[in-house]
BAFI-3210 file (N, C-alpha, C; in Angstrom, 3 decimals, decimal comma, padded with zeros to 6 digits):
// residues 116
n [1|2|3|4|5|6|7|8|9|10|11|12|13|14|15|16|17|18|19|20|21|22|23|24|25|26|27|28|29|30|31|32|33|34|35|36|37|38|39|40|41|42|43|44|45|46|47|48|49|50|51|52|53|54|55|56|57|58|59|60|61|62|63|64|65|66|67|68|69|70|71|72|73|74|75|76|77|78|79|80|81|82|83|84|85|86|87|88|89|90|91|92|93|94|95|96|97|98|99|100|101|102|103|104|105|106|107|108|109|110|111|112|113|114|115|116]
n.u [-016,159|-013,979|-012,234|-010,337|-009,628|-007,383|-005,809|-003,091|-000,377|000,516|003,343|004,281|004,945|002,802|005,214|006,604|004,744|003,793|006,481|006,241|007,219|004,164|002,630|000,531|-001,292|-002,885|-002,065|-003,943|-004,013|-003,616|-005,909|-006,515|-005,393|-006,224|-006,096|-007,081|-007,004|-006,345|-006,894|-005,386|-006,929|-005,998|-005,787|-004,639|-006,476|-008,815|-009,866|-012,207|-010,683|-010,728|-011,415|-012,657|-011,157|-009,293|-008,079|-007,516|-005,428|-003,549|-002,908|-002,036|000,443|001,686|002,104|000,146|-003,190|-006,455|-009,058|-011,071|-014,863|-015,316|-012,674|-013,051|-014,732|-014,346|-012,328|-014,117|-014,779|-013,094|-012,500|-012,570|-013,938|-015,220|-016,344|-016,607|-016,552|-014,871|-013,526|-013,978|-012,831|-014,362|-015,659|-017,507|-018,046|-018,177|-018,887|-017,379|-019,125|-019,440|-020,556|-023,776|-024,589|-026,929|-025,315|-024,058|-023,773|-026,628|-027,708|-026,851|-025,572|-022,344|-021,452|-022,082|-023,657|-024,213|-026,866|-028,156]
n.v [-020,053|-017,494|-014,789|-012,544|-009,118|-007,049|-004,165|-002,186|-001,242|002,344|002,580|-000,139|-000,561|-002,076|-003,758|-004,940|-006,492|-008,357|-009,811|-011,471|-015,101|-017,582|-019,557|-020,256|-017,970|-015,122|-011,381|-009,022|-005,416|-002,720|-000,016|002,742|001,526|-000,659|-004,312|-007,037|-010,440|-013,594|-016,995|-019,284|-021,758|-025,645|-024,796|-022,529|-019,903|-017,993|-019,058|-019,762|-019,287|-019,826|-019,317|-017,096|-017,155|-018,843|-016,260|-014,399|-015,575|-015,581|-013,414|-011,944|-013,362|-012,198|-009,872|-007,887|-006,382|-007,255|-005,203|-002,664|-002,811|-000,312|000,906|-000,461|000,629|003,292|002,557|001,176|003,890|005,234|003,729|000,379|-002,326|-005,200|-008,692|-010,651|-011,928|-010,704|-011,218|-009,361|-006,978|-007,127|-009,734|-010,672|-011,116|-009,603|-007,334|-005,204|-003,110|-001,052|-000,754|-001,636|-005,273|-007,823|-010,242|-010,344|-009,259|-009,441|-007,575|-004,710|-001,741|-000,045|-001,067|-003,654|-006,323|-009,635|-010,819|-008,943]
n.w [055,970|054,726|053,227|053,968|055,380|054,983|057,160|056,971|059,009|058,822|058,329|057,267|054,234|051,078|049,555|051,246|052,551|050,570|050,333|051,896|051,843|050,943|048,987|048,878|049,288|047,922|047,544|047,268|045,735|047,806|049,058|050,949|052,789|053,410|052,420|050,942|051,602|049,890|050,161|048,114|045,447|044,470|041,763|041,386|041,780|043,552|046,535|049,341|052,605|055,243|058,429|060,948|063,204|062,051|060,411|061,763|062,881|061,212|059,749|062,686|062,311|059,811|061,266|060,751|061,117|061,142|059,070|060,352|060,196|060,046|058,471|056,101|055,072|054,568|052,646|050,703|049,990|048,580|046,596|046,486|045,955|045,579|044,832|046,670|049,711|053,100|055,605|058,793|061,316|063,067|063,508|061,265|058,205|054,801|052,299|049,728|047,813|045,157|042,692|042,507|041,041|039,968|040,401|042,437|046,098|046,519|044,792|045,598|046,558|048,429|051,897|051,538|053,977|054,939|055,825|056,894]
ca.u [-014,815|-014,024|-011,256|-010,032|-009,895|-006,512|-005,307|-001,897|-000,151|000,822|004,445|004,202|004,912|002,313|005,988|006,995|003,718|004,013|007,635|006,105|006,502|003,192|002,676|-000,934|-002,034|-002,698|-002,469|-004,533|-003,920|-004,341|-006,640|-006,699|-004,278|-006,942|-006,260|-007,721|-005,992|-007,254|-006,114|-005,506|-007,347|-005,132|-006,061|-004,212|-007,859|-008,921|-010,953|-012,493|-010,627|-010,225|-012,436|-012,606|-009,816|-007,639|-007,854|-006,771|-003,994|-002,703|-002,985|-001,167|001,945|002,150|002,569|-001,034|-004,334|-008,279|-009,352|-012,815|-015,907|-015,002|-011,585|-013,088|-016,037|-013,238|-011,522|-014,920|-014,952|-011,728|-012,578|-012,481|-014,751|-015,369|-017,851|-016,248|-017,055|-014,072|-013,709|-013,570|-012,556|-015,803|-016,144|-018,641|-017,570|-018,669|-018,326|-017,655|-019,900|-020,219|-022,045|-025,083|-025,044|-027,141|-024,964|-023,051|-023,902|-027,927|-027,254|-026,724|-023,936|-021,920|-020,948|-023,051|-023,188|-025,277|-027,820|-029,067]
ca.v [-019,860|-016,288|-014,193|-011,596|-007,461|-006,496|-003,342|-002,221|000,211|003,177|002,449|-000,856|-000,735|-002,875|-004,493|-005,817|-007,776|-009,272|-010,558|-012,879|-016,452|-018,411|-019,851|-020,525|-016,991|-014,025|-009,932|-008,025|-004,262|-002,115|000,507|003,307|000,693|-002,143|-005,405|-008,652|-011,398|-014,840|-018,489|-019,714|-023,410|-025,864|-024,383|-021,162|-019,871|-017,465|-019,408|-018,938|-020,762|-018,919|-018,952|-016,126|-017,871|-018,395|-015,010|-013,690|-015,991|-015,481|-011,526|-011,928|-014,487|-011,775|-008,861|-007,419|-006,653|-007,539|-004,440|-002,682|-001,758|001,881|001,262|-001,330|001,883|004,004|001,949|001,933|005,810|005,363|002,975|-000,751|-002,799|-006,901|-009,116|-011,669|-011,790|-010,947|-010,918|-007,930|-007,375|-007,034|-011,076|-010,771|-010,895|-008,016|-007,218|-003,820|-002,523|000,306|-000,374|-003,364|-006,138|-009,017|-011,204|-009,895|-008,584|-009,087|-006,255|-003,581|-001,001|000,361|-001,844|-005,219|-007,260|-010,576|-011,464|-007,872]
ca.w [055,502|054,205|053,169|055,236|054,779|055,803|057,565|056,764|059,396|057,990|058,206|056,581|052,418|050,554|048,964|052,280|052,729|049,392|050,158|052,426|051,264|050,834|047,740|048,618|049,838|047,160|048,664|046,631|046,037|048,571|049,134|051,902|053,578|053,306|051,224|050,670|051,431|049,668|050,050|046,325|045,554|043,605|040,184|041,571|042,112|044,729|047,309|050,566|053,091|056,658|059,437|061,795|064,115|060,994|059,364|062,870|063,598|059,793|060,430|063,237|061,459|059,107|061,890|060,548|061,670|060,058|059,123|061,035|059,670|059,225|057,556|054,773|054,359|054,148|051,537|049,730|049,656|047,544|045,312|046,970|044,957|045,326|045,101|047,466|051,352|053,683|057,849|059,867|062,578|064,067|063,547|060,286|056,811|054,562|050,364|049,333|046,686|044,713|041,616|042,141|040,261|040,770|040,861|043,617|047,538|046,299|044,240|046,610|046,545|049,970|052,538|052,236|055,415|054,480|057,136|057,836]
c.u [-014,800|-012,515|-011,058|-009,606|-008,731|-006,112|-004,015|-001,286|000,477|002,388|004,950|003,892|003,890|003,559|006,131|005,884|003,949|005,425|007,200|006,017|005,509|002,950|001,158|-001,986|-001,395|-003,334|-002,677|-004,225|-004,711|-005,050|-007,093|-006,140|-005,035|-006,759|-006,656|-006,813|-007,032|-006,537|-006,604|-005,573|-005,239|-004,923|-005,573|-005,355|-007,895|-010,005|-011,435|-011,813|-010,126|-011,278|-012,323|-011,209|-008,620|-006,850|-007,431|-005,316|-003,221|-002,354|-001,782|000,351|002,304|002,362|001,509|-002,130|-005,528|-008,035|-011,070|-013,534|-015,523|-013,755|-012,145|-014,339|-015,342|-012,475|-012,548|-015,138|-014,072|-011,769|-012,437|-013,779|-014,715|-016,615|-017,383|-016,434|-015,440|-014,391|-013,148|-013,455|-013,665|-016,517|-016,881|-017,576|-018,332|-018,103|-018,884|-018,345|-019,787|-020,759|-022,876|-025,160|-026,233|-026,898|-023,855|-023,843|-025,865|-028,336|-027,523|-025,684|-023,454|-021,498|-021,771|-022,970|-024,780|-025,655|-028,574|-030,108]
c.v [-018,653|-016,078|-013,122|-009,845|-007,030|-005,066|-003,023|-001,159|001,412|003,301|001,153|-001,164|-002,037|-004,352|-005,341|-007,062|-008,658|-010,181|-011,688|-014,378|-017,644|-018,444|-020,007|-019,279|-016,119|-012,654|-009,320|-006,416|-003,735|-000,631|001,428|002,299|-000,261|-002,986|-006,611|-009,429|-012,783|-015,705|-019,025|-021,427|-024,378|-025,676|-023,062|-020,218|-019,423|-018,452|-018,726|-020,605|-020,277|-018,730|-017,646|-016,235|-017,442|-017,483|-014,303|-013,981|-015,953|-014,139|-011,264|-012,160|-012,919|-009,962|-007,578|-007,283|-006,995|-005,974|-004,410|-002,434|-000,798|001,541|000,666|-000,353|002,656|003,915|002,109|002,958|006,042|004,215|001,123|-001,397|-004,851|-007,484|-010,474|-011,349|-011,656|-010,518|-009,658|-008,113|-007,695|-008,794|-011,318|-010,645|-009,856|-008,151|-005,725|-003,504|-001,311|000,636|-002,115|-003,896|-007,285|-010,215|-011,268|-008,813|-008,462|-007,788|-004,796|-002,909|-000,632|-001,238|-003,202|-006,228|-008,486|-011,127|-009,887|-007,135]
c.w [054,555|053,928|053,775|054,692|055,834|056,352|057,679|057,608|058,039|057,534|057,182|054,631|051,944|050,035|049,961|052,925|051,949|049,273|050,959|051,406|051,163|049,758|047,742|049,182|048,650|048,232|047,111|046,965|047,293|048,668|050,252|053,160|053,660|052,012|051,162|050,074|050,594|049,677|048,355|046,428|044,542|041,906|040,081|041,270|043,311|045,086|048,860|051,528|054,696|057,192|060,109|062,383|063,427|060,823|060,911|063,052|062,037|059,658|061,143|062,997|060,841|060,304|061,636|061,092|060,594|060,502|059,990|059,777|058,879|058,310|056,257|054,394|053,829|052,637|050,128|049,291|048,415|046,637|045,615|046,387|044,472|044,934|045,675|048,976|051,832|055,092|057,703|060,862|063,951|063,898|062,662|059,310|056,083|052,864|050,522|048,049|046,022|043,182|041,892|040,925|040,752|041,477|041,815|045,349|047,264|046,324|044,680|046,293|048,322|050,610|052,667|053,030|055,194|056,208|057,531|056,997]
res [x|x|x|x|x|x|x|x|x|x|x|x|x|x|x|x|x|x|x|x|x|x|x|x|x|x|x|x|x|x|x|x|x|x|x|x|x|x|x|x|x|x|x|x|x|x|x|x|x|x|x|x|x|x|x|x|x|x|x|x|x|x|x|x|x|x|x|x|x|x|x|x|x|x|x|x|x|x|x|x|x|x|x|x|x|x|x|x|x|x|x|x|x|x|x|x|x|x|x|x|x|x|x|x|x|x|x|x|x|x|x|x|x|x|x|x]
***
């Protein structure tokens, strides 16, 4: 269960995402048109709560795509910076880095993809 790395067309205003009503999904700034979506626990608390499936068919609801690979590298080039896992489109989850900590992406910087 992950959070998801959105792709925003280029026509699409960050505002008009955010008018959507879900009370239990937060849209994080975006970033070279990529944003991270997260499902909020009941402590209004980002969690992880989207499978692959989900984070597609929630994408979709909202008239969006998962971002790839390259766009959420992209986004890192410009300053995108988590230490939470989100889907791509490429079916893997992924944390952008760009300063190592330890206690984040087993403190790596760039694109960290856990398992490789």
């Amino acid at each position: 269960m992950n959070i998801i790395w959105l792709r925003l067309p280029a026509a699409l205003l960050v505002t008009s995402a955010l008018s959507v009503q879900m009370t239990d999904i937060r849209f994080n700034q975006s970033i070279a048109g990529v944003m991270l979506v997260t499902s909020l626990n009941e402590l209004n608390q980002p969690g992880y709560a989207f499978n692959v499936s989900e984070a597609r068919r929630l994408c979709w609801s909202l008239g969006l795509n998962i971002a790839s690979k390259a766009q959420v590298q992209k986004a890192l080039s410009r300053g995108l910076e988590t230490c939470r896992f989100g889907w791509i489109d490429e079916h893997f989850a992924v944390i952008p880095r760009i300063h190592p900590i330890p206690s984040c992406g087993k403190n790596k910087s760039g694109l960290y993809i856990p398992h490789n």
